[in-house]
C-alpha positions as CSV (number, residue, x, y, z in Angstrom):
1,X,124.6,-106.3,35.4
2,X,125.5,-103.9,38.0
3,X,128.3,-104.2,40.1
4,X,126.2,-102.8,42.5
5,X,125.2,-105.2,45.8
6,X,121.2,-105.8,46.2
7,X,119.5,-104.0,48.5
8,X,116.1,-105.7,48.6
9,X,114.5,-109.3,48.7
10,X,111.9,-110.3,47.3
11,X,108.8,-111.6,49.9
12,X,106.7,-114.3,47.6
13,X,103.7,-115.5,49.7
14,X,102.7,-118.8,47.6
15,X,100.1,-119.3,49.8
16,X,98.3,-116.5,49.1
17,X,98.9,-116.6,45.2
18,X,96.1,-116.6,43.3
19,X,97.6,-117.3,40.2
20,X,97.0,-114.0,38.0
21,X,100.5,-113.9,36.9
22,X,100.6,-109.9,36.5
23,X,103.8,-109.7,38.6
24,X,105.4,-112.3,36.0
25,X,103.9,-110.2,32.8
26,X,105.7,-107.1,34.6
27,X,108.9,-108.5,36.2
28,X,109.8,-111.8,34.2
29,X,113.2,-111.5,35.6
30,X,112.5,-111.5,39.3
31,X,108.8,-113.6,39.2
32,X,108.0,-116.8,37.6
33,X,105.1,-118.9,37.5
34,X,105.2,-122.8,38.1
35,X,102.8,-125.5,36.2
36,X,100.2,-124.3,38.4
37,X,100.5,-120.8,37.7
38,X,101.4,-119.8,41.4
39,X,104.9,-117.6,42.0
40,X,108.5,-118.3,42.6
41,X,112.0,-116.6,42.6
42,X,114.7,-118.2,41.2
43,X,116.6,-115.5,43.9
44,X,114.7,-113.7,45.7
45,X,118.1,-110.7,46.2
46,X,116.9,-107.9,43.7
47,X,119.5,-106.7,41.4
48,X,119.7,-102.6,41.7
49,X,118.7,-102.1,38.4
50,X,115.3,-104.4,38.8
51,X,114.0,-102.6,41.6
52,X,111.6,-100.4,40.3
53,X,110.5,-102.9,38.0
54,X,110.0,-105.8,41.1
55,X,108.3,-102.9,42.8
56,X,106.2,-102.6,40.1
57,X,105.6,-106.2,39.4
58,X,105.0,-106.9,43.5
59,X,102.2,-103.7,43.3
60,X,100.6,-105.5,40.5
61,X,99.8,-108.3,42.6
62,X,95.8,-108.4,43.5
63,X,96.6,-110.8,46.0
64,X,98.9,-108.8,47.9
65,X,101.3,-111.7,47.9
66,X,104.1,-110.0,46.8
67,X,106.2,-107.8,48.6
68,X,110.2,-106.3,48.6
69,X,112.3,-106.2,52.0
70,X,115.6,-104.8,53.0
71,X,118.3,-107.3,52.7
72,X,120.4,-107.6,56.2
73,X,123.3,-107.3,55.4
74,X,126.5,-105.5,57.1
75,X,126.4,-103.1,54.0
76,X,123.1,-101.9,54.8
77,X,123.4,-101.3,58.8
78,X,123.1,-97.7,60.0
């Protein structure tokens, strides 16, 4: 793990979910599927060195239900 501070969250819409799983198959660190084969996020805070992949893994989603955010945080203000 990096001792880096996430940047991102991720933005799981369950209620658009469809249930495809692709963002699971392509992130299963960030995305998991419950019994009804919809998303969660254990955490949604994305570790630095899972961002590209919970890009990738949100892009995959043919729902659109899946998307990353900038965390506020006082390390992140301009």
């Amino acid at each position: 793990m990096s001792s880096e501070k996430p940047q991102f969250k991720v933005v799981a819409d369950r209620s658009r979910c469809c249930g495809y799983g692709l963002c699971a198959a392509v992130c299963p660190s960030i995305y998991k599927l419950d019994d009804d084969g919809l998303v969660y996020l254990d955490d949604d805070r994305v570790p630095p060195e899972l961002e590209d992949e919970a890009r990738e893994g949100a892009a995959a989603c043919p729902a659109e239900a899946i998307w990353l955010e900038p965390l506020d945080t006082p390390d992140n203000a301009a």
